[in-house]
VMD Tcl script that draws the C-alpha trace (Angstrom):
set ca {
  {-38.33 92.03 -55.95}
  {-40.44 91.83 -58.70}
  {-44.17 90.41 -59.51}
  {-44.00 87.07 -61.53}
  {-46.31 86.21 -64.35}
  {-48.92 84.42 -61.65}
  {-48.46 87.68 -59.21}
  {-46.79 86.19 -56.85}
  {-43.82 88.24 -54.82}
  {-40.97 87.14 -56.08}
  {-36.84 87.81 -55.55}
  {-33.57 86.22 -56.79}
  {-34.32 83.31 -59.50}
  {-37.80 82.62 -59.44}
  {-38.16 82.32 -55.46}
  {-42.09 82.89 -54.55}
  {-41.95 84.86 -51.20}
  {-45.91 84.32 -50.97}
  {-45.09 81.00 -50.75}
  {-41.55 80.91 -48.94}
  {-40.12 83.55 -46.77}
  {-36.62 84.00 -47.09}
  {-34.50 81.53 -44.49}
  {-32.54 83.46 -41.81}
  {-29.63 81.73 -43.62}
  {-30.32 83.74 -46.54}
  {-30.97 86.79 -44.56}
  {-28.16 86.17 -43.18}
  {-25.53 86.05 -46.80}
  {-27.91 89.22 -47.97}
  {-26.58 91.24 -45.06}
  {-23.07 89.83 -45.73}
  {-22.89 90.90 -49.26}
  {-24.17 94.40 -48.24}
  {-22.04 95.00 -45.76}
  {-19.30 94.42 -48.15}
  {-20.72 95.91 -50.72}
  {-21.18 99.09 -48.07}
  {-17.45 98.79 -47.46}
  {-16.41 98.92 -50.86}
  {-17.97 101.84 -51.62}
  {-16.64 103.81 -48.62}
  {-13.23 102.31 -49.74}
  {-14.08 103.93 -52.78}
  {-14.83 107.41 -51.67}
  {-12.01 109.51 -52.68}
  {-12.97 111.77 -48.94}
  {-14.04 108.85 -46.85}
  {-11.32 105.79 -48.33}
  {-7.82 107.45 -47.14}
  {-9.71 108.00 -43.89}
  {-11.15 104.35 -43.63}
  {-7.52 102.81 -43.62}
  {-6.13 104.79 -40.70}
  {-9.29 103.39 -38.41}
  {-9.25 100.48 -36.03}
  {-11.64 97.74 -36.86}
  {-14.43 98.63 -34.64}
  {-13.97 102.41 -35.89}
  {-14.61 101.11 -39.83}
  {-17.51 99.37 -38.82}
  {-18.86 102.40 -36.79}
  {-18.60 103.50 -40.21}
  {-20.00 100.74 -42.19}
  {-23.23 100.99 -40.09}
  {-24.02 104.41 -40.81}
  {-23.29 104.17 -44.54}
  {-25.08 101.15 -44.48}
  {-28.43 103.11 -42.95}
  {-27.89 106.34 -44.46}
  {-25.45 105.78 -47.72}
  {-22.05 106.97 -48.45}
  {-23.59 110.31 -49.24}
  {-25.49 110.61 -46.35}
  {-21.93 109.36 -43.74}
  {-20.20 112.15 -46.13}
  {-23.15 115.14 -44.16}
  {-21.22 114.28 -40.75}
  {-18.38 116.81 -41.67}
  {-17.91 117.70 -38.26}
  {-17.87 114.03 -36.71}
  {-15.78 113.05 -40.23}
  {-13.21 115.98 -39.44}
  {-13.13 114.88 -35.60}
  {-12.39 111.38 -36.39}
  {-9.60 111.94 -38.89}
  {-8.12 114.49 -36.36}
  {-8.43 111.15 -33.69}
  {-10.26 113.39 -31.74}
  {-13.01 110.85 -30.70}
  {-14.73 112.18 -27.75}
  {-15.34 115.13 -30.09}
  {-15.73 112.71 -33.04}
  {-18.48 110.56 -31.02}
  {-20.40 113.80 -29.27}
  {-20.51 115.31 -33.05}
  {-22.54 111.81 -33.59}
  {-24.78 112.69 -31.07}
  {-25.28 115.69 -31.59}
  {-27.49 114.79 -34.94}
  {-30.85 113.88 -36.10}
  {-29.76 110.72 -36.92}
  {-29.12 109.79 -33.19}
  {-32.60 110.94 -32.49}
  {-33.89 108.82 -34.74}
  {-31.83 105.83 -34.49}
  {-31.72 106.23 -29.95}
  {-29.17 103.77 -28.31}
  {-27.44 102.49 -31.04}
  {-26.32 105.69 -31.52}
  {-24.82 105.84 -28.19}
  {-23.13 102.44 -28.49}
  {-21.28 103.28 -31.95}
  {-20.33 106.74 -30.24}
  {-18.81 104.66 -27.36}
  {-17.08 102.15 -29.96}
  {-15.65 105.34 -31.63}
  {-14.59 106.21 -27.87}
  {-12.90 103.19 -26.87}
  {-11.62 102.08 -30.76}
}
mol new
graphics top color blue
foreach p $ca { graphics top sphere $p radius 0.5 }
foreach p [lrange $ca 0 end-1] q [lrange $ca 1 end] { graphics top cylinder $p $q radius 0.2 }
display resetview
């Protein structure tokens, strides 16, 4: 985002969010290019990458979300949950999750990505 020459709130090419909010249809493609984004650069990760390939689908995005919140550095503090999951030891994995700040802060959907780390 950035100020144009009128001051006007403005992102992308010249689009005035003062006098336009962004569409939920371009919301919507923002949040698709992070994500992917976000999963490129746990693909990336020489720690997080090898690990990211053995996982089920709904165990990578598990993943995807809390790199997307926190950032690949931030996924890379959750040694004990990391070490958990790569041992596919997910009731430890997914109580590890829990047993964090970050669940605190972020309540149930912590509890439903430890459950998707449960059931895979």
């Amino acid at each position: 985002m950035y100020t144009d020459s009128t001051g006007h709130r403005t992102i992308g090419v010249g689009h005035n969010l003062d006098a336009r909010p962004i569409s939920p249809r371009a919301a919507d493609t923002i949040l698709e290019d992070d994500v992917l984004q976000t999963i490129a650069e746990i693909q990336r990760d020489q720690t997080l990458g090898p690990l990211f390939d053995t996982l089920s689908a709904n165990r990578q995005m598990v993943l995807v979300n809390m790199a997307f919140n926190l950032g690949v550095p931030g996924l890379k503090g959750f040694k004990q949950f990391l070490g958990q999951l790569a041992q596919a030891q997910y009731d430890r994995a997914a109580e590890a999750m829990l047993n964090s700040l970050w669940a605190r802060q972020v309540g149930m959907r912590s509890h439903r990505l430890a459950e998707m780390i449960r059931q895979g």
